[in-house]
N, CA, C and O of each residue as an XYZ file, in Angstrom:
440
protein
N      -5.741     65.747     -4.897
C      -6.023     65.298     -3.548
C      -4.942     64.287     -3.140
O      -4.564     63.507     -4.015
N      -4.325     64.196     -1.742
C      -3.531     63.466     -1.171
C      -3.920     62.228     -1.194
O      -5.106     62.007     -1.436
N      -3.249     61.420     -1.012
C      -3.463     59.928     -0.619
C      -3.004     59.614      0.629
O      -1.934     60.160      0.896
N      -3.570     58.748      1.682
C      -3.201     58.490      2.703
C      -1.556     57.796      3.230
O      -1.423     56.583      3.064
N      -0.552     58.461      3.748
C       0.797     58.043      3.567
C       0.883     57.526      4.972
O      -0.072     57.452      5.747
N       2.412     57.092      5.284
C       2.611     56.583      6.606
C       3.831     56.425      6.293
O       4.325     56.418      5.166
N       4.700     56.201      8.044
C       6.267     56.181      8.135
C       5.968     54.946      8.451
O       4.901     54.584      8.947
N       7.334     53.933      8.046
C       7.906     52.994      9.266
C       8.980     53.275     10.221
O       9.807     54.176     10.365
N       8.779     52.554     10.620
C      10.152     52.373     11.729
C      11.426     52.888     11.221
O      12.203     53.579     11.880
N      11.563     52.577     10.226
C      12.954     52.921      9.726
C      13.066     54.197      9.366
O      14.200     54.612      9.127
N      11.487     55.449      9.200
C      11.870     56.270      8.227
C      11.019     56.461      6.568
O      10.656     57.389      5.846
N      11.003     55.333      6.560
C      10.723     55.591      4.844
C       8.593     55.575      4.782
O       7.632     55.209      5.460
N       8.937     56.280      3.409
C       7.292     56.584      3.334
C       6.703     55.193      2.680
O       7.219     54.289      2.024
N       5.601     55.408      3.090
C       4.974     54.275      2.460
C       3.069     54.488      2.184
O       2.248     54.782      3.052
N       2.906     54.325      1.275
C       1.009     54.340      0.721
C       0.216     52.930      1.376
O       0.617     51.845      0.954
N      -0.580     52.939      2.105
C      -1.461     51.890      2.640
C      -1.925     51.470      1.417
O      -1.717     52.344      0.576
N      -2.703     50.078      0.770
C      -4.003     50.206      0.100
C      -4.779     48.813      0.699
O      -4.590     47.605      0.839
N      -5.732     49.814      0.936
C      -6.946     49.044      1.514
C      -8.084     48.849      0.833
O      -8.586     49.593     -0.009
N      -8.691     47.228      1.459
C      -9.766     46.416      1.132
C     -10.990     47.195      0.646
O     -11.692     48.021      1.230
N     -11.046     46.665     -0.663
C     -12.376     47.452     -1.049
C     -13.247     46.242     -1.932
O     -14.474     46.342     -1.934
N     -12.691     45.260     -2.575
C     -13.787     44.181     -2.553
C     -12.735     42.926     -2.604
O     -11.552     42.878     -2.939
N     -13.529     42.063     -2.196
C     -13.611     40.642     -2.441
C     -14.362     39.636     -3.576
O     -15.508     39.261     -3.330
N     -13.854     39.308     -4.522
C     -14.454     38.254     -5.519
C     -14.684     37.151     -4.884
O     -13.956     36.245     -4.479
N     -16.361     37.450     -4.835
C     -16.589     36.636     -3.846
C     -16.830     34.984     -5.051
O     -16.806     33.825     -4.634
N     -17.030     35.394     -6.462
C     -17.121     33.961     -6.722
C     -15.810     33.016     -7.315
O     -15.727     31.959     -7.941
N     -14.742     34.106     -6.702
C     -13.662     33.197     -6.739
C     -13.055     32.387     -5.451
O     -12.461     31.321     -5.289
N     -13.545     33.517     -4.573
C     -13.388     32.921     -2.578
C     -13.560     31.149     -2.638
O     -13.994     30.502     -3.590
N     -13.191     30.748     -1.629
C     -13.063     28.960     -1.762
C     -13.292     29.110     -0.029
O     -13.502     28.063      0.582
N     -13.247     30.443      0.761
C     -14.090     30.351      1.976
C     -12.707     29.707      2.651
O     -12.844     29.304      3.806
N     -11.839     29.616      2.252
C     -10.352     28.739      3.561
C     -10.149     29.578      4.218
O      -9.048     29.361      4.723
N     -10.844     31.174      4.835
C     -10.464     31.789      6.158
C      -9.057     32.356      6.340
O      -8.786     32.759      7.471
N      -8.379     32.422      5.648
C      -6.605     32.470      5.307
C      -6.763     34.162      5.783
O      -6.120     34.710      6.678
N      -7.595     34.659      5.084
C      -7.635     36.539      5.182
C      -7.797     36.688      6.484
O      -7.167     37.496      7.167
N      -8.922     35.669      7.019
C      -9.774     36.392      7.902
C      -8.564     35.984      9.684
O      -8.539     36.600     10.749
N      -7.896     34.934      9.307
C      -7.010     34.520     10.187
C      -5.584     35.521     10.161
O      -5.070     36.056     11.143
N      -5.246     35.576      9.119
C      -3.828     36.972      9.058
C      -4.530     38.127      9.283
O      -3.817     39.065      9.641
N      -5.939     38.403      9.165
C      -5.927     40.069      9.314
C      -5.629     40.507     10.569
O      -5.820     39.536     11.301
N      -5.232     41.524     11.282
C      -4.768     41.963     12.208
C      -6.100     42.750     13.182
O      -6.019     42.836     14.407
N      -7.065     43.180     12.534
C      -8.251     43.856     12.596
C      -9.372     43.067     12.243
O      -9.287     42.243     11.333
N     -10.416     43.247     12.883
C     -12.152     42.939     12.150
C     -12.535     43.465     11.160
O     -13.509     44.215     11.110
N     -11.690     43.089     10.049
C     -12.330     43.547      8.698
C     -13.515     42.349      8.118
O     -14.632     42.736      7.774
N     -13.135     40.881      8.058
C     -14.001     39.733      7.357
C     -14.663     39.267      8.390
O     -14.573     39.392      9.611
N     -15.243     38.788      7.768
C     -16.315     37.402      8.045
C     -16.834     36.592      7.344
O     -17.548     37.003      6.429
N     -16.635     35.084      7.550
C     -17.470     34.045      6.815
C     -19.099     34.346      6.700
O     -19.811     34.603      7.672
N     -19.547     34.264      5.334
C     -20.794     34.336      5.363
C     -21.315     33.254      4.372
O     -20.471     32.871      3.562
N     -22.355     32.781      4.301
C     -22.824     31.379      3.759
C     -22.855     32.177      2.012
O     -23.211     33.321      1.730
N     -22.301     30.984      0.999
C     -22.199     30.857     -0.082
C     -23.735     31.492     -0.808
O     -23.938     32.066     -1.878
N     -24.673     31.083      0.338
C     -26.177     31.148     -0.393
C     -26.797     32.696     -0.488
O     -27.593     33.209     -1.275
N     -26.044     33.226      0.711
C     -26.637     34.580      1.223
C     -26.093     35.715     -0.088
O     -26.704     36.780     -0.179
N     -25.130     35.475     -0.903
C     -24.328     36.195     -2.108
C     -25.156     35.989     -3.365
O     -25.162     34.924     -3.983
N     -25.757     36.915     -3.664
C     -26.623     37.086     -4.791
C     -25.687     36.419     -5.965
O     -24.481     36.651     -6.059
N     -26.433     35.540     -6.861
C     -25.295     35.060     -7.814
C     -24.795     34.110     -7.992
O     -24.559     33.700     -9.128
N     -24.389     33.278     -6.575
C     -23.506     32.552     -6.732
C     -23.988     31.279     -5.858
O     -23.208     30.453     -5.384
N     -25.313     31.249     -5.726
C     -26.140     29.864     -5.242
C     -25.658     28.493     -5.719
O     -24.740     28.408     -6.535
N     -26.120     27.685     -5.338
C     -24.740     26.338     -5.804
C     -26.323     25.445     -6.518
O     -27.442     25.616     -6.034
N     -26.152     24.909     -7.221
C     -27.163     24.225     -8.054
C     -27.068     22.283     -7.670
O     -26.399     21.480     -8.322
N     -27.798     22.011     -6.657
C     -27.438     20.944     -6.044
C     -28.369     19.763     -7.526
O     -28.340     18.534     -7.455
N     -28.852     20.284     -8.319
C     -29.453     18.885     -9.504
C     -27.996     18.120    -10.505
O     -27.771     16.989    -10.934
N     -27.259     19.440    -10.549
C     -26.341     18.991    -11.608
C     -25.118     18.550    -11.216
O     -24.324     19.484    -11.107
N     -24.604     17.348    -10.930
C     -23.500     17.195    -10.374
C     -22.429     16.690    -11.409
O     -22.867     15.907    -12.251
N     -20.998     17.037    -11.486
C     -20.249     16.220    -12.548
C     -19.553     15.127    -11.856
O     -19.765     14.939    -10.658
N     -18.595     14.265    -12.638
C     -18.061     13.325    -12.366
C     -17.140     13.226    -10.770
O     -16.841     12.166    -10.219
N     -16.854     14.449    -10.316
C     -16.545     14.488     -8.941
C     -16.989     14.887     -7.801
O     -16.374     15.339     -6.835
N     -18.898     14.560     -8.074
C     -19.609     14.901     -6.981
C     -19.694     16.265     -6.433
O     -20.186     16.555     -5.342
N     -19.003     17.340     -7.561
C     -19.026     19.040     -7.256
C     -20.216     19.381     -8.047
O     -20.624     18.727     -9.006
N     -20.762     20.491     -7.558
C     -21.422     21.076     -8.762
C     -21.227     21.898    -10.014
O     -20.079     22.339    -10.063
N     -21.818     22.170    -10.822
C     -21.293     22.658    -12.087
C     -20.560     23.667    -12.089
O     -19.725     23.933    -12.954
N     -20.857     24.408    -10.965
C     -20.509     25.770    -10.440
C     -18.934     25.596     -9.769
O     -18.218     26.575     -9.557
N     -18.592     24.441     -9.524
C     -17.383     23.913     -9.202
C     -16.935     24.223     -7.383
O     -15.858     24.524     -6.869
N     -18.442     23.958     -6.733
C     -18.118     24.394     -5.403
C     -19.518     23.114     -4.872
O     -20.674     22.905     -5.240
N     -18.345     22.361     -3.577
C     -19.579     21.057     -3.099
C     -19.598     22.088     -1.588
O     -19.069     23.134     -1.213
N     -20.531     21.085     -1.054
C     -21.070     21.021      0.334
C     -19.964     21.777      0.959
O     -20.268     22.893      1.382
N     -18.537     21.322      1.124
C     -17.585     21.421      1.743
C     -16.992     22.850      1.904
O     -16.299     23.323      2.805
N     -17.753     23.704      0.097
C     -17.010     25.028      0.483
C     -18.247     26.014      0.415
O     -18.497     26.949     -0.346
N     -18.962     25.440      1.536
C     -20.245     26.675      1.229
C     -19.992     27.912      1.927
O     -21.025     28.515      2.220
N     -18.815     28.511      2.308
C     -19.035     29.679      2.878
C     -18.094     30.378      1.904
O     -17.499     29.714      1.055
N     -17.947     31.664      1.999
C     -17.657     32.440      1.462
C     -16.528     33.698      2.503
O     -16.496     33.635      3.732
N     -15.817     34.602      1.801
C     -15.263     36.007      2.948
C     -16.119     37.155      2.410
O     -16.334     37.195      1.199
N     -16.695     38.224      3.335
C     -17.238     39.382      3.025
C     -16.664     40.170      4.070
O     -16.407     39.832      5.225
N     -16.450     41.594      3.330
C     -15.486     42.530      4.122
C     -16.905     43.242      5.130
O     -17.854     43.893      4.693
N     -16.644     42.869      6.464
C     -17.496     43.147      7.926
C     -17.394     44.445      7.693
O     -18.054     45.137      6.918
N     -16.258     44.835      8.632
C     -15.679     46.799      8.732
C     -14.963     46.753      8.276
O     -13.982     46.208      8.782
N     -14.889     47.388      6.735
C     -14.175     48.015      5.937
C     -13.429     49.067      6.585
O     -12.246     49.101      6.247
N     -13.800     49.943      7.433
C     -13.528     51.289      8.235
C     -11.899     51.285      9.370
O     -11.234     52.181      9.890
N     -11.788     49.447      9.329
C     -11.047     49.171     10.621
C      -9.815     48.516      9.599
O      -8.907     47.948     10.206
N      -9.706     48.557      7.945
C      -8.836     48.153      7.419
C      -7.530     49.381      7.400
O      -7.530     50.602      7.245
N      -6.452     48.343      7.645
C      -5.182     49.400      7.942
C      -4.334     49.183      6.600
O      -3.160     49.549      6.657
N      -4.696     48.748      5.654
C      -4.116     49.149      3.984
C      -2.766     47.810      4.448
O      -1.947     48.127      3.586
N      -2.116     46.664      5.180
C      -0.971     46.399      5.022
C      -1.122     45.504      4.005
O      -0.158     45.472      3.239
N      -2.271     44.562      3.682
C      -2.272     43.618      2.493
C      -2.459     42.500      2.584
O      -2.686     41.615      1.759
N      -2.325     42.540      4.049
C      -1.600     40.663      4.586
C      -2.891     39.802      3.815
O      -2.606     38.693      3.362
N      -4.096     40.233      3.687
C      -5.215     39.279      3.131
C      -5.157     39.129      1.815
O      -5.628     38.102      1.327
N      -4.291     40.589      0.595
C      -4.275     39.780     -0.688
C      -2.642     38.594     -0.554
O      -2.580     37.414     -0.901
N      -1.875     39.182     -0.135
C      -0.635     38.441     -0.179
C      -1.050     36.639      0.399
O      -0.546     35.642     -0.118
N      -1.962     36.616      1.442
C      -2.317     34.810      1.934
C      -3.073     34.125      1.017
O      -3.056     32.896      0.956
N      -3.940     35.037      0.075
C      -4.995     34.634     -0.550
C      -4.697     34.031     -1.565
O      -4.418     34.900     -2.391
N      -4.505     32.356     -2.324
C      -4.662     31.495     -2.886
C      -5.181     31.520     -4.171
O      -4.831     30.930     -5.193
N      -6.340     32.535     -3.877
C      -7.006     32.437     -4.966
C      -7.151     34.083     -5.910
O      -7.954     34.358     -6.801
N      -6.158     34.875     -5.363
C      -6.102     36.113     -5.393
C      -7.470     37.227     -5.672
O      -7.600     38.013     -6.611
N      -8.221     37.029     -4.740
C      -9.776     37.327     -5.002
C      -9.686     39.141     -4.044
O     -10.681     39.829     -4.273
N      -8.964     39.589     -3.404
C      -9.095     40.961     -3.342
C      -8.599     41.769     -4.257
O      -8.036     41.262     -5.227
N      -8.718     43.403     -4.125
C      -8.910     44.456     -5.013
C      -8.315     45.520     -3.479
O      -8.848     45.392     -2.377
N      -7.405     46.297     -3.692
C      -7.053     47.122     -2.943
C      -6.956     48.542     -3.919
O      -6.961     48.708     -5.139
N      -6.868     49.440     -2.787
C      -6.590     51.160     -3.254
C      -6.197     51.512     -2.438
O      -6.468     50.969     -1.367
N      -5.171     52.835     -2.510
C      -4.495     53.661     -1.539
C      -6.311     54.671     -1.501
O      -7.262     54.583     -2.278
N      -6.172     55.295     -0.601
C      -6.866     55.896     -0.197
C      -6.711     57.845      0.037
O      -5.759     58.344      0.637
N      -7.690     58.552     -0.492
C      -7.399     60.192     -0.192
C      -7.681     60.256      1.384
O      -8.607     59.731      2.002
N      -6.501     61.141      1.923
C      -6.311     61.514      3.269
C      -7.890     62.774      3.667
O      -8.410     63.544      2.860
N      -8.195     62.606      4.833
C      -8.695     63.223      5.183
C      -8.804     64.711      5.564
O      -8.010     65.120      6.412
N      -9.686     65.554      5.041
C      -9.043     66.950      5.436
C      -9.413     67.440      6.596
O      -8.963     68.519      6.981
């Protein structure tokens, strides 16, 4: 089966690979993806709403974070909105800090 291809400007071929997850318990929620993407792929969604990764407000260490290593400050999280509207260029793993996406070229449609 094909994979989804594309020209540029210049001519030359090139393979998209597009958004297929986000680690969300590595996300730190700084919006970096959701500001370079070109399309409505993300959205901030609250830290709490992500099965898993609830923040444990009893145990705090010496810098007022929780054990889990996430305070007040980074309670949101990125979750991919429309996946459907991602155009494979990358710009969200290349900004991302914390390198928390996962891309794939994709089979072309028949």
């Amino acid at each position: 089966m094909s994979v989804i291809t594309g020209v540029t400007r210049g001519g030359e071929s090139y393979t998209p690979a597009f958004v297929m997850e986000i680690d969300q318990a590595h996300c730190i929620g700084c919006g970096r993806c959701f500001k370079v993407c070109p399309r409505d792929v993300f959205d901030l969604i609250e830290r709490e709403d992500v099965a898993g990764l609830e923040a444990d407000d009893d145990e705090d260490d010496d810098y007022g974070d929780d054990d889990d290593g996430f305070s007040d400050d980074t309670a949101m999280v990125m979750s991919i909105k429309n996946a459907m509207d991602c155009i494979g260029c990358g710009s969200c793993a290349r900004i991302c800090p914390k390198s928390c996406f996962t891309h794939e070229a994709q089979p072309a449609a028949a």
